[in-house]
mmCIF file as Biopython writes it, N, C-alpha, C and O atoms, coordinates in Angstrom:
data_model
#
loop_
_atom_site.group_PDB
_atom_site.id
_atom_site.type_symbol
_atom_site.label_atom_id
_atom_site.label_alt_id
_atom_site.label_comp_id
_atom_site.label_asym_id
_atom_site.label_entity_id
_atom_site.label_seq_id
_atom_site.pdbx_PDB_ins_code
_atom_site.Cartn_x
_atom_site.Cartn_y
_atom_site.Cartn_z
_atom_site.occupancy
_atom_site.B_iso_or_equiv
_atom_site.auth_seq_id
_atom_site.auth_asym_id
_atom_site.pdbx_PDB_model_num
ATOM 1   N N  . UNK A ? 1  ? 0.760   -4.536  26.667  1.0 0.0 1  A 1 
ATOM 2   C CA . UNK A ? 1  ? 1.648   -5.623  27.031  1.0 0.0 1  A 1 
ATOM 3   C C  . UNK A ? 1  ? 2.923   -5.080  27.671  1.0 0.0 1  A 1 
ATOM 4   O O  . UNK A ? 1  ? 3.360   -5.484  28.748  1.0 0.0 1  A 1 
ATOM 5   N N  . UNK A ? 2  ? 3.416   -4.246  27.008  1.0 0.0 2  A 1 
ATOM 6   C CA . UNK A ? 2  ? 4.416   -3.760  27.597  1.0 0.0 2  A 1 
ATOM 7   C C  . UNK A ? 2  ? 4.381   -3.198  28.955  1.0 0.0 2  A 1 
ATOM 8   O O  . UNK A ? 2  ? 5.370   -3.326  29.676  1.0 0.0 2  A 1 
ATOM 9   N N  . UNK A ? 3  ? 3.167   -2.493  29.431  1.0 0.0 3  A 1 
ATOM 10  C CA . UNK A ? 3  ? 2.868   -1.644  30.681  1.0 0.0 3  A 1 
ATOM 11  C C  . UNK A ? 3  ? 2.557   -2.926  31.309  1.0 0.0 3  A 1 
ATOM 12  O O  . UNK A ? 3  ? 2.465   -2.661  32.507  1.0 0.0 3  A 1 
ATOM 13  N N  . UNK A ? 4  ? 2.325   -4.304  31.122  1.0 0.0 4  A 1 
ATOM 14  C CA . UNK A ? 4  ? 2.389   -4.966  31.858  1.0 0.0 4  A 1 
ATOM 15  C C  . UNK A ? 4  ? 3.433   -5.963  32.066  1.0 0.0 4  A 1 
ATOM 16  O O  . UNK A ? 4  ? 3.162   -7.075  32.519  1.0 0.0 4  A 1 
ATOM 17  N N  . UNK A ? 5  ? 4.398   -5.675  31.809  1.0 0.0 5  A 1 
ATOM 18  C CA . UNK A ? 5  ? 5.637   -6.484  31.699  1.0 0.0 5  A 1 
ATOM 19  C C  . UNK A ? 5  ? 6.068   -7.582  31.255  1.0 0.0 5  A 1 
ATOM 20  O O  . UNK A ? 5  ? 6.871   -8.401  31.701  1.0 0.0 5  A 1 
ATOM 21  N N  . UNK A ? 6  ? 5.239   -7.508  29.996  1.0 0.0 6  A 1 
ATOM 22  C CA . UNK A ? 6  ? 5.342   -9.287  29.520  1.0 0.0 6  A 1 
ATOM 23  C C  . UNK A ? 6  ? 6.630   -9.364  28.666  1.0 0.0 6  A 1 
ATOM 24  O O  . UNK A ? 6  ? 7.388   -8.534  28.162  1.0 0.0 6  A 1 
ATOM 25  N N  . UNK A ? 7  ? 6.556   -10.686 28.717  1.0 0.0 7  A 1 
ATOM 26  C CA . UNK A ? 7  ? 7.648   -11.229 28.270  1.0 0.0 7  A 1 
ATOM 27  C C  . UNK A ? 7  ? 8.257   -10.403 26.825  1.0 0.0 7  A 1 
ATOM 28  O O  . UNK A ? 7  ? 7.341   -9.918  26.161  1.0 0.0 7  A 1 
ATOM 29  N N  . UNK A ? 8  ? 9.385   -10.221 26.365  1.0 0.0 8  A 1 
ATOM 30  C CA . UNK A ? 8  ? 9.579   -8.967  25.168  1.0 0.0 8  A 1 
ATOM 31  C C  . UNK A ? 8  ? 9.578   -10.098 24.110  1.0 0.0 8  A 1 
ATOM 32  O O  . UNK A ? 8  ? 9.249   -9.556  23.055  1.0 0.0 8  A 1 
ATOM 33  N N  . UNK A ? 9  ? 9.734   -11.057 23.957  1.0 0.0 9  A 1 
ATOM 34  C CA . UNK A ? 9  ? 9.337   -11.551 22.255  1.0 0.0 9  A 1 
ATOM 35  C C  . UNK A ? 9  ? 7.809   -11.748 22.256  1.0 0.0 9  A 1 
ATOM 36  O O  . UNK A ? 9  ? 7.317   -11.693 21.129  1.0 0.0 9  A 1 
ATOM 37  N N  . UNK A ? 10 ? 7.021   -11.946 23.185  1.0 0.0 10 A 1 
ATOM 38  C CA . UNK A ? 10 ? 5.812   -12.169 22.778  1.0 0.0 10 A 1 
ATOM 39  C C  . UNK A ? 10 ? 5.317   -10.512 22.445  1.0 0.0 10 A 1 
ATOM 40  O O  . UNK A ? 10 ? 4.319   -10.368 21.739  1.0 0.0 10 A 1 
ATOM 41  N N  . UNK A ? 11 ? 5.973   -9.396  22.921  1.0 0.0 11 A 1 
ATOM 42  C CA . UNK A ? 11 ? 5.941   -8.231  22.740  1.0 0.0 11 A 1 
ATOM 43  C C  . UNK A ? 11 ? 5.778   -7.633  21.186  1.0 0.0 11 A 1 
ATOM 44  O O  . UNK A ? 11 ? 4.980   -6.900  20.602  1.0 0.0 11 A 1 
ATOM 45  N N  . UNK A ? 12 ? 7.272   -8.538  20.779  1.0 0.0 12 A 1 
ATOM 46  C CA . UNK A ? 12 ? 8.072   -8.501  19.662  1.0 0.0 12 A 1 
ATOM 47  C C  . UNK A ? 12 ? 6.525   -9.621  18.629  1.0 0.0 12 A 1 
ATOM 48  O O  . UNK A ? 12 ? 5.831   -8.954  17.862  1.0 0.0 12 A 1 
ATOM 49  N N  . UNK A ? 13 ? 6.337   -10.531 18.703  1.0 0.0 13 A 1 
ATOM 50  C CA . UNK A ? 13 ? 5.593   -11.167 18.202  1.0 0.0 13 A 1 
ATOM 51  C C  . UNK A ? 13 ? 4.246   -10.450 17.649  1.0 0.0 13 A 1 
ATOM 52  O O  . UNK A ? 13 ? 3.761   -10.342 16.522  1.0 0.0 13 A 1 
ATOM 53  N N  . UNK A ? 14 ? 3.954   -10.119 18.612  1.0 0.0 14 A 1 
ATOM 54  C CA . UNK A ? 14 ? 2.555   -9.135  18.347  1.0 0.0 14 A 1 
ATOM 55  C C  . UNK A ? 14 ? 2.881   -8.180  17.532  1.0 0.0 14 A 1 
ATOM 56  O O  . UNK A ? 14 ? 2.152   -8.188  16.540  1.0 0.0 14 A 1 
ATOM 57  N N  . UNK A ? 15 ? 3.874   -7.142  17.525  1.0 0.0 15 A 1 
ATOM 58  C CA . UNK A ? 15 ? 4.378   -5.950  16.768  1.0 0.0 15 A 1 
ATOM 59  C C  . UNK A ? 15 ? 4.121   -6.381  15.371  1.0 0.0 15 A 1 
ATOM 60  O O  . UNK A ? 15 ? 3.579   -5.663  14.530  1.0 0.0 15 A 1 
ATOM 61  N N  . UNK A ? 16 ? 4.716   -8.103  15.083  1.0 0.0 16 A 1 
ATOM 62  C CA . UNK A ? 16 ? 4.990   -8.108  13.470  1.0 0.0 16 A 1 
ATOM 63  C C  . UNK A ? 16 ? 3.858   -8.342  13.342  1.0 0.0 16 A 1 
ATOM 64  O O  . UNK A ? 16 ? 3.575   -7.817  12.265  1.0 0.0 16 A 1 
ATOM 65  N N  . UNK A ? 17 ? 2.479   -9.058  13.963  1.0 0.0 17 A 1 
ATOM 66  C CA . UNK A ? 17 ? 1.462   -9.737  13.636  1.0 0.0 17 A 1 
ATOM 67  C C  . UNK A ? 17 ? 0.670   -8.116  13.349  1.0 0.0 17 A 1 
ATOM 68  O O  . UNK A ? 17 ? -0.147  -8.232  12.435  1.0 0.0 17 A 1 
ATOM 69  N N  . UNK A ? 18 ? 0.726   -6.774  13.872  1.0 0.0 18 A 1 
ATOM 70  C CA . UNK A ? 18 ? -0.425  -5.987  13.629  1.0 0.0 18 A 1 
ATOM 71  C C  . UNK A ? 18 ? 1.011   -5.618  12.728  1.0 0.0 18 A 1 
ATOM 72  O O  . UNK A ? 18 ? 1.366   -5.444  13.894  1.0 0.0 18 A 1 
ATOM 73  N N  . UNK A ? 19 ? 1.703   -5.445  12.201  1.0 0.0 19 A 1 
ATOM 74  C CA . UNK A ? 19 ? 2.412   -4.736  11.093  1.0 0.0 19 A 1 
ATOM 75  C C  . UNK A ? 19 ? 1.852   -5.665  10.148  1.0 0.0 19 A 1 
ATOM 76  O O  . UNK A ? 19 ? 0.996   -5.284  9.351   1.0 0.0 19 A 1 
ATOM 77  N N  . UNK A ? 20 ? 2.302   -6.959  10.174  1.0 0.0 20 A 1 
ATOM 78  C CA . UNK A ? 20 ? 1.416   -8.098  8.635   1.0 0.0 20 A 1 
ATOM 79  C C  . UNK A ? 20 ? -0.274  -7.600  8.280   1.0 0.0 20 A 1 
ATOM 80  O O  . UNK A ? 20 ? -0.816  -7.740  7.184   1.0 0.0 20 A 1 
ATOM 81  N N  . UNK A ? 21 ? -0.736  -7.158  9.187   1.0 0.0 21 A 1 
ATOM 82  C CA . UNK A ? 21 ? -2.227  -7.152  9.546   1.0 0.0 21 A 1 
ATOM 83  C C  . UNK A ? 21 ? -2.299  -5.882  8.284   1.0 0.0 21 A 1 
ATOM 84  O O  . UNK A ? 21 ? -2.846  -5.909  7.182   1.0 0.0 21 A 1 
ATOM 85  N N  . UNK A ? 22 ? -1.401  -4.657  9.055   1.0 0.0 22 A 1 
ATOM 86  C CA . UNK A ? 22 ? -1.469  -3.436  8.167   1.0 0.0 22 A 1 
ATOM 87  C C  . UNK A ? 22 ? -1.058  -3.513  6.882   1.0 0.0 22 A 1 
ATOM 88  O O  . UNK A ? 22 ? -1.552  -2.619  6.195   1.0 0.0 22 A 1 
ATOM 89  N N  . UNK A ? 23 ? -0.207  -4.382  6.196   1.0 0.0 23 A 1 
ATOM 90  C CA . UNK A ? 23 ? 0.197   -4.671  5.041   1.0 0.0 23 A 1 
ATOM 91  C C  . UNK A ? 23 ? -0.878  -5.288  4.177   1.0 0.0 23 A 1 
ATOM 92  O O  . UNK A ? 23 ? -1.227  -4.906  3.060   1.0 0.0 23 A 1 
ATOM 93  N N  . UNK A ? 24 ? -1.326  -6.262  4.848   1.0 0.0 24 A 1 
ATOM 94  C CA . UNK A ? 24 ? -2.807  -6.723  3.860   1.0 0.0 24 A 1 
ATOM 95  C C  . UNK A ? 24 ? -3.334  -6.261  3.610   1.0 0.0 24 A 1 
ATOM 96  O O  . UNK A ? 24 ? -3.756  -6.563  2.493   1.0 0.0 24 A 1 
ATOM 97  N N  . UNK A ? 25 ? -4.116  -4.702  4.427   1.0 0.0 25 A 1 
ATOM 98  C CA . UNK A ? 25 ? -4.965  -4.061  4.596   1.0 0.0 25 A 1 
ATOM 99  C C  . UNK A ? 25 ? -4.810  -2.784  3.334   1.0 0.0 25 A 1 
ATOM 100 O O  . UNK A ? 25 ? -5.644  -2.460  2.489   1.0 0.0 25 A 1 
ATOM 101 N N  . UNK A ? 26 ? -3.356  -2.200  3.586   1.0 0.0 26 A 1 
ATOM 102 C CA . UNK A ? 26 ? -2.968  -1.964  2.501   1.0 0.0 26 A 1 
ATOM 103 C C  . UNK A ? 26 ? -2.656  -2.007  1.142   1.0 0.0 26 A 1 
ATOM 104 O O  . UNK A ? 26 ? -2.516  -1.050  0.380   1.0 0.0 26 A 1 
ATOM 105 N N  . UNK A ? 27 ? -2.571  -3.058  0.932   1.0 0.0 27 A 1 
ATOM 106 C CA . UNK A ? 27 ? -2.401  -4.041  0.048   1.0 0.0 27 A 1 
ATOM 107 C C  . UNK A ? 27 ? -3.854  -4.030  -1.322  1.0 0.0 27 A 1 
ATOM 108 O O  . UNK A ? 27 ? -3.990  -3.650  -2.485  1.0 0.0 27 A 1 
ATOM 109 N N  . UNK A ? 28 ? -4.838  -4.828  -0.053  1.0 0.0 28 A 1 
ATOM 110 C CA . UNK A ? 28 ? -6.001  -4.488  -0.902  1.0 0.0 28 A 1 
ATOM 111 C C  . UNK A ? 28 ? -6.518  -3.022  -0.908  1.0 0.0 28 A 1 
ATOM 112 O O  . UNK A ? 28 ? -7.167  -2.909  -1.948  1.0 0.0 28 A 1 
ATOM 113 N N  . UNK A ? 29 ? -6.527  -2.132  -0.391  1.0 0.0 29 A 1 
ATOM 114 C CA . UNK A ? 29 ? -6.641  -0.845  -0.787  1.0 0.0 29 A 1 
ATOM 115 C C  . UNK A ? 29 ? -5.780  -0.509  -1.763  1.0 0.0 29 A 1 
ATOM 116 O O  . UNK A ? 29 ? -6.316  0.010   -2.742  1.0 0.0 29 A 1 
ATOM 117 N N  . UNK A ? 30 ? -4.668  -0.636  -1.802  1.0 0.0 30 A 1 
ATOM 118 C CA . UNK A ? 30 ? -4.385  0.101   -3.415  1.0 0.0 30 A 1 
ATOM 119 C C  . UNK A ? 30 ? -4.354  -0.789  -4.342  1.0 0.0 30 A 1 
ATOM 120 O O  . UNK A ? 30 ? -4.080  -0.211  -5.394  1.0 0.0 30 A 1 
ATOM 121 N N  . UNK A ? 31 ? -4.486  -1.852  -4.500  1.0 0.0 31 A 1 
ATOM 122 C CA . UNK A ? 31 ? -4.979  -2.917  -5.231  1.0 0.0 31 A 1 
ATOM 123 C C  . UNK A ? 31 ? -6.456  -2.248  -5.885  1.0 0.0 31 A 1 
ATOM 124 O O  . UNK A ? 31 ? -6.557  -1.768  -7.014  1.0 0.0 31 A 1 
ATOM 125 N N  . UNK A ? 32 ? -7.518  -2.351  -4.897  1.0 0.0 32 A 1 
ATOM 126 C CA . UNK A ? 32 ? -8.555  -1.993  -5.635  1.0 0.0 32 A 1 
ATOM 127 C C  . UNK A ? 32 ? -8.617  -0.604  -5.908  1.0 0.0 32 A 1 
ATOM 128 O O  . UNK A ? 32 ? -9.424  -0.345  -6.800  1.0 0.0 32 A 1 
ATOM 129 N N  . UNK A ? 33 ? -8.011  0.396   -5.418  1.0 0.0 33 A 1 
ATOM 130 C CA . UNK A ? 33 ? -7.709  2.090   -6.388  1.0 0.0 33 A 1 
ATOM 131 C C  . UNK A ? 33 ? -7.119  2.259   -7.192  1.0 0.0 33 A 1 
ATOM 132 O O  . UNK A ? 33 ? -7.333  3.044   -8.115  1.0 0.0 33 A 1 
ATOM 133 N N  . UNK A ? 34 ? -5.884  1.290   -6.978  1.0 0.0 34 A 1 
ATOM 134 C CA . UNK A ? 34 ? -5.462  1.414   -8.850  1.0 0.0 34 A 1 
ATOM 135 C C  . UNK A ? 34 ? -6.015  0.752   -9.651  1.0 0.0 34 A 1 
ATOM 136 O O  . UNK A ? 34 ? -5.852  1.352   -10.713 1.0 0.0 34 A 1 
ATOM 137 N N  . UNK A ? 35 ? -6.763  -0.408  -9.885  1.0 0.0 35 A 1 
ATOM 138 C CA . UNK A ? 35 ? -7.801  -0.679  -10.704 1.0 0.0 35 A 1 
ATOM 139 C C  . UNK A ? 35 ? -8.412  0.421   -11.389 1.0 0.0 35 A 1 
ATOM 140 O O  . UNK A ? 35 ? -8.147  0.854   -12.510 1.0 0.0 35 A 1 
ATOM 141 N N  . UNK A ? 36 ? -9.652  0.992   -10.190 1.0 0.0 36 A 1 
ATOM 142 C CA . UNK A ? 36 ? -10.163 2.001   -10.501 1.0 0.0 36 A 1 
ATOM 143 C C  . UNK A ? 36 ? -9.730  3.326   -11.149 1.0 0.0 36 A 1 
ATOM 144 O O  . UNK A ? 36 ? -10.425 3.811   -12.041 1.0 0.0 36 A 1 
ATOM 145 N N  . UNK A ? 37 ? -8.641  3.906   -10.745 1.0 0.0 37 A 1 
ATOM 146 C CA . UNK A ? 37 ? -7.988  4.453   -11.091 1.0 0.0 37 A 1 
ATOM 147 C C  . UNK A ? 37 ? -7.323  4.695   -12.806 1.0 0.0 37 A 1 
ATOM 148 O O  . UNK A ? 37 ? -7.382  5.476   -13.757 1.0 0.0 37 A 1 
ATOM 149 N N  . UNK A ? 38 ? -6.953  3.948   -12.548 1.0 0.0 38 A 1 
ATOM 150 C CA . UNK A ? 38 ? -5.962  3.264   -13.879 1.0 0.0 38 A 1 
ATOM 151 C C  . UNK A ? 38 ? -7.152  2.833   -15.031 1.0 0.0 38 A 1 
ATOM 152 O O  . UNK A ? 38 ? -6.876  3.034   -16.213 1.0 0.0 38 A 1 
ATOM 153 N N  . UNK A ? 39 ? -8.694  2.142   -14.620 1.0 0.0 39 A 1 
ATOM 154 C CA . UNK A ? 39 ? -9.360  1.862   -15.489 1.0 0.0 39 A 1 
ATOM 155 C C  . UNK A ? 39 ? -10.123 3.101   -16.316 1.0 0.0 39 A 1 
ATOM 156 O O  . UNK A ? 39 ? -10.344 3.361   -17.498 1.0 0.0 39 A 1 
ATOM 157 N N  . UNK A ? 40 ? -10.436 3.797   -14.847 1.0 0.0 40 A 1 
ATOM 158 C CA . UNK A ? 40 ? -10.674 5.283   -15.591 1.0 0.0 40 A 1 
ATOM 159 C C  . UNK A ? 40 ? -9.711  5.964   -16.260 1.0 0.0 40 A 1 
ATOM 160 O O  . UNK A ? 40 ? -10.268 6.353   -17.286 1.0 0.0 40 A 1 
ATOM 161 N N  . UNK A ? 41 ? -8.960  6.208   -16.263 1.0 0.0 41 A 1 
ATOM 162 C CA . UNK A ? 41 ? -7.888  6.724   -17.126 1.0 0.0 41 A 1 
ATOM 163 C C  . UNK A ? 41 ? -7.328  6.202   -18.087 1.0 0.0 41 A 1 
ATOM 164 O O  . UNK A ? 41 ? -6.494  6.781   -18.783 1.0 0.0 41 A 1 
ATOM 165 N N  . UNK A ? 42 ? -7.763  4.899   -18.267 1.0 0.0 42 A 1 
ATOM 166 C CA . UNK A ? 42 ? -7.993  4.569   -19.712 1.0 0.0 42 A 1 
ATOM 167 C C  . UNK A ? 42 ? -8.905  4.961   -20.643 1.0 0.0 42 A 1 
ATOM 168 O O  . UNK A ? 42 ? -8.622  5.232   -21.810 1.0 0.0 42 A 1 
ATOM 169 N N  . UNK A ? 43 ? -10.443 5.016   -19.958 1.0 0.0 43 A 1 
ATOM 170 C CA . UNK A ? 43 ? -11.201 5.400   -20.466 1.0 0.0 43 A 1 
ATOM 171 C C  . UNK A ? 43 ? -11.463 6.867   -21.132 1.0 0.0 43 A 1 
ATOM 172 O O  . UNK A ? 43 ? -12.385 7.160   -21.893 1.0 0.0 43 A 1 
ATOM 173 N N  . UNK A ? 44 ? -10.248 7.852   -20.577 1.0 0.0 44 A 1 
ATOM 174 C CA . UNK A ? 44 ? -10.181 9.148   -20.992 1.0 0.0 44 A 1 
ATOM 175 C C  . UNK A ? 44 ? -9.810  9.496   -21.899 1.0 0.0 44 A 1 
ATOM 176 O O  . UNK A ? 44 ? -8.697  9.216   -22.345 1.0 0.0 44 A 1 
ATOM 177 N N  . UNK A ? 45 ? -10.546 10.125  -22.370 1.0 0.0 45 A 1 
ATOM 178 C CA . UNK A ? 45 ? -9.809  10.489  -24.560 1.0 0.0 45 A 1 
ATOM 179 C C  . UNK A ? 45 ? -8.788  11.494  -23.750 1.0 0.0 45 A 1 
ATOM 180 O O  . UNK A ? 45 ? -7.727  11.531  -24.373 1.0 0.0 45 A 1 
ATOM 181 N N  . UNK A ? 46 ? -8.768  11.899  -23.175 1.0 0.0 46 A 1 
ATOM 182 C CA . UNK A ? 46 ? -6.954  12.536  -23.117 1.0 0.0 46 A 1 
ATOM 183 C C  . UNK A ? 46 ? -5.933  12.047  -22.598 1.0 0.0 46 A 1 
ATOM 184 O O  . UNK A ? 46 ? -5.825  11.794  -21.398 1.0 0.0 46 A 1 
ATOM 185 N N  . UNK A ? 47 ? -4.883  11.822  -23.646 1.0 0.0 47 A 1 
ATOM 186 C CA . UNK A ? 47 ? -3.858  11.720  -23.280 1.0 0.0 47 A 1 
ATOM 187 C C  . UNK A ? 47 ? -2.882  11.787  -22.602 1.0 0.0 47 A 1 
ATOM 188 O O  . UNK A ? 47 ? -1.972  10.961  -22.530 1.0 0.0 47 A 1 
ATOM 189 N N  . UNK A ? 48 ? -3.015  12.954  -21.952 1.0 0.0 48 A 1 
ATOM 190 C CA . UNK A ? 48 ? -2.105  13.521  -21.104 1.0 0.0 48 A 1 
ATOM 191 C C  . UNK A ? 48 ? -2.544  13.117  -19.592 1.0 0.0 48 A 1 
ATOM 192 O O  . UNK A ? 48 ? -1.683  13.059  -18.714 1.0 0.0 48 A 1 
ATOM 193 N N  . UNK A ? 49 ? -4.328  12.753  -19.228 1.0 0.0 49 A 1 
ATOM 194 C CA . UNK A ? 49 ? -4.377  11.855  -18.613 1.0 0.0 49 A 1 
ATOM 195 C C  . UNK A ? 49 ? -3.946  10.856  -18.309 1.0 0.0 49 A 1 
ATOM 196 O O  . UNK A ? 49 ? -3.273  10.501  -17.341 1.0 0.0 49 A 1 
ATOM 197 N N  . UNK A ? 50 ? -4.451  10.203  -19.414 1.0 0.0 50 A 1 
ATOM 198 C CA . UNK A ? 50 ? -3.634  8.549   -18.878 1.0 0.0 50 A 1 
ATOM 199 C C  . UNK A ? 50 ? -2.187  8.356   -18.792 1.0 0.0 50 A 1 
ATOM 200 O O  . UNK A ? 50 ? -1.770  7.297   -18.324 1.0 0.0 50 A 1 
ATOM 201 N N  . UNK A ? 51 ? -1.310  9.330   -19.222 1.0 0.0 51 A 1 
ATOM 202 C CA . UNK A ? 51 ? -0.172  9.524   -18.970 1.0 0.0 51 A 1 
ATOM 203 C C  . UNK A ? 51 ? 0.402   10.235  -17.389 1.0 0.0 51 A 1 
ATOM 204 O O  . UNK A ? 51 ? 1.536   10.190  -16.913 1.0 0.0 51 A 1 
ATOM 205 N N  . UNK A ? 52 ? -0.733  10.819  -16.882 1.0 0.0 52 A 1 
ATOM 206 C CA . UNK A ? 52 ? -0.044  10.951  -15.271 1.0 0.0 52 A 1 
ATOM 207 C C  . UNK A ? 52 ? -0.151  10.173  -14.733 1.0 0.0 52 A 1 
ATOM 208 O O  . UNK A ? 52 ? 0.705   9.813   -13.925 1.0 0.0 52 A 1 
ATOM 209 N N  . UNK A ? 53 ? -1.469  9.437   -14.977 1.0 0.0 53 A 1 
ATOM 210 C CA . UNK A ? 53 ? -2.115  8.388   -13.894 1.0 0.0 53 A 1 
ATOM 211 C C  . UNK A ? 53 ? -0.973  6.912   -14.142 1.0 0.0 53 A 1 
ATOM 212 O O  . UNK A ? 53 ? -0.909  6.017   -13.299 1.0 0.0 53 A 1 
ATOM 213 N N  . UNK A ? 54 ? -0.341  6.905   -15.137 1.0 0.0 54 A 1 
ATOM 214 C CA . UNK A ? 54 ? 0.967   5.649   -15.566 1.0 0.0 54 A 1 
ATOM 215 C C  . UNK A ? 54 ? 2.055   6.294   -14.943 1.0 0.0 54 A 1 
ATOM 216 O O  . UNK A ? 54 ? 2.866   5.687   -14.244 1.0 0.0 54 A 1 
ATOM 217 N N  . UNK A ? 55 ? 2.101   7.493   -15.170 1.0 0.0 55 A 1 
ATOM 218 C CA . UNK A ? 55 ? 3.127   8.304   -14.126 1.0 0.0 55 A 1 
ATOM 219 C C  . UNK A ? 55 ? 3.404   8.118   -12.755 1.0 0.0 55 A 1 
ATOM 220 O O  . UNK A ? 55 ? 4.504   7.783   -12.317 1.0 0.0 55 A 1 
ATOM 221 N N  . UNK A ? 56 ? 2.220   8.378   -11.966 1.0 0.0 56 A 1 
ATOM 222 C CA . UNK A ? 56 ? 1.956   8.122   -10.755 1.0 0.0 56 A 1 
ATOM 223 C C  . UNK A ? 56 ? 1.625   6.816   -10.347 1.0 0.0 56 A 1 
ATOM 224 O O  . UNK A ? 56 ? 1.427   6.569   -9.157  1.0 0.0 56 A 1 
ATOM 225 N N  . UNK A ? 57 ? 1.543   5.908   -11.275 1.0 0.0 57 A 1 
ATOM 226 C CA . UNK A ? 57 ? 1.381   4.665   -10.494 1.0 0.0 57 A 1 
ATOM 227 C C  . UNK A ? 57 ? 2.927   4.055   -10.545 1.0 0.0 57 A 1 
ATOM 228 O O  . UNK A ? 57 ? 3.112   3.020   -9.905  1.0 0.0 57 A 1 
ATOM 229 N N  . UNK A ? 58 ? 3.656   4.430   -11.014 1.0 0.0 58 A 1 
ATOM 230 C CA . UNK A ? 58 ? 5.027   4.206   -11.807 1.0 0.0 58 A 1 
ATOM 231 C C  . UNK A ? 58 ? 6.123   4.752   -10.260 1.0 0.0 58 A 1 
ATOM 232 O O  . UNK A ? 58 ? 7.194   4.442   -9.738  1.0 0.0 58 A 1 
ATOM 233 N N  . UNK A ? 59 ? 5.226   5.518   -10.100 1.0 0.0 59 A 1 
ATOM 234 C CA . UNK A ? 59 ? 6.208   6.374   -8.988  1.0 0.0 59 A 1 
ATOM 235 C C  . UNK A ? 59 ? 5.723   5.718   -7.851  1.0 0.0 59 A 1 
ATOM 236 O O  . UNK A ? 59 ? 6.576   5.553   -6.978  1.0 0.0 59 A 1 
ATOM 237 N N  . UNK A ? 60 ? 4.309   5.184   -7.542  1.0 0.0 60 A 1 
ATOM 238 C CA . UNK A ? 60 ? 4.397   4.780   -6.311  1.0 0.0 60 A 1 
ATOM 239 C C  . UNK A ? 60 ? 4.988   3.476   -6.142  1.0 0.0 60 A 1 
ATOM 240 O O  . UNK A ? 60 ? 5.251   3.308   -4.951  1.0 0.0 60 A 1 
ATOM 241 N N  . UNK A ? 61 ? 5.421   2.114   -7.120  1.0 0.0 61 A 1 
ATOM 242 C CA . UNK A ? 61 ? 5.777   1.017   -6.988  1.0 0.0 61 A 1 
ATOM 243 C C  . UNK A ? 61 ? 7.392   1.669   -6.869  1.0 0.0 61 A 1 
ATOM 244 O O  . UNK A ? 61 ? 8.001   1.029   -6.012  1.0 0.0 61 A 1 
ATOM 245 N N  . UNK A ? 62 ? 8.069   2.525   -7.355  1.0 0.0 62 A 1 
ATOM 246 C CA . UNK A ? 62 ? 9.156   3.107   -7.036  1.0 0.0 62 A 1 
ATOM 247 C C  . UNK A ? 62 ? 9.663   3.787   -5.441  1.0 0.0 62 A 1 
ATOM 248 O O  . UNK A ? 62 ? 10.806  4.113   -5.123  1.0 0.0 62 A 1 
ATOM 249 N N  . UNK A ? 63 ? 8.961   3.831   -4.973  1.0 0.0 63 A 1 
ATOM 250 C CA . UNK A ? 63 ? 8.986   4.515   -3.431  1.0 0.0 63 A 1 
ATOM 251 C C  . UNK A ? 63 ? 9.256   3.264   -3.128  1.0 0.0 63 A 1 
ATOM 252 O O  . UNK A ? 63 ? 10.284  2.921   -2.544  1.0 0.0 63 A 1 
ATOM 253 N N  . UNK A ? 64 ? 7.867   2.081   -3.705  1.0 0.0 64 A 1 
ATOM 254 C CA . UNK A ? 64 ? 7.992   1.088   -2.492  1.0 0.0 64 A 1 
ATOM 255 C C  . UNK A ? 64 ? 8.849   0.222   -2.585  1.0 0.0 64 A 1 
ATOM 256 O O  . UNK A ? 64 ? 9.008   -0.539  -1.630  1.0 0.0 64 A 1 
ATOM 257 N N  . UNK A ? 65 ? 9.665   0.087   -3.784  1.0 0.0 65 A 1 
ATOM 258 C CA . UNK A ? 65 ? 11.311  -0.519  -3.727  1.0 0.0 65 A 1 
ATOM 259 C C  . UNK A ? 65 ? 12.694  0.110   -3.126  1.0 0.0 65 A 1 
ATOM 260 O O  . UNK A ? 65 ? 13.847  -0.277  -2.939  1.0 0.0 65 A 1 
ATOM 261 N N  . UNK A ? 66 ? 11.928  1.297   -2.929  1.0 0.0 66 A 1 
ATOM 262 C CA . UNK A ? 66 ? 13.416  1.960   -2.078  1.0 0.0 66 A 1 
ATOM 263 C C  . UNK A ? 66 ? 13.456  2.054   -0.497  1.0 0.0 66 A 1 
ATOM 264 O O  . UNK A ? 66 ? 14.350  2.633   0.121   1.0 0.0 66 A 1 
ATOM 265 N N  . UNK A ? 67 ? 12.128  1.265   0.208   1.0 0.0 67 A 1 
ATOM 266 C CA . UNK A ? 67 ? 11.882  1.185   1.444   1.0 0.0 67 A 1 
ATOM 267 C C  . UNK A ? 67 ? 12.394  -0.106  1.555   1.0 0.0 67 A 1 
ATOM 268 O O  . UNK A ? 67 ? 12.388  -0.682  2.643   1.0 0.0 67 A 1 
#
């Protein structure tokens, strides 16, 4: 669009529509890995397991409040 000179909000328009696109997409991907994730690591008689995997899920909802 751009190499063809279109108009810049319909430019602008499109940008947010494949950024929303990538957010969903994302979205359900770690949606369904931390399930998995997190369900297995319940299931682990060690402790120290299921304690990284609460760790690390702990840390990634933390990144994504500081963006």
């Amino acid at each position: 669009m751009v190499e063809k000179d279109a108009y810049c909000m319909d430019v602008v328009h499109q940008l947010l529509a494949v950024q929303k696109a990538i957010q969903r997409v994302s979205s359900m991907m770690l949606g369904r890995n931390l399930r998995k994730c997190v369900i297995d690591a319940l299931e682990e008689e060690d402790n120290a397991v299921k304690k990284e995997v609460i760790r690390g899920v702990l840390n990634i909802f933390k990144l994504n409040r500081c963006r």
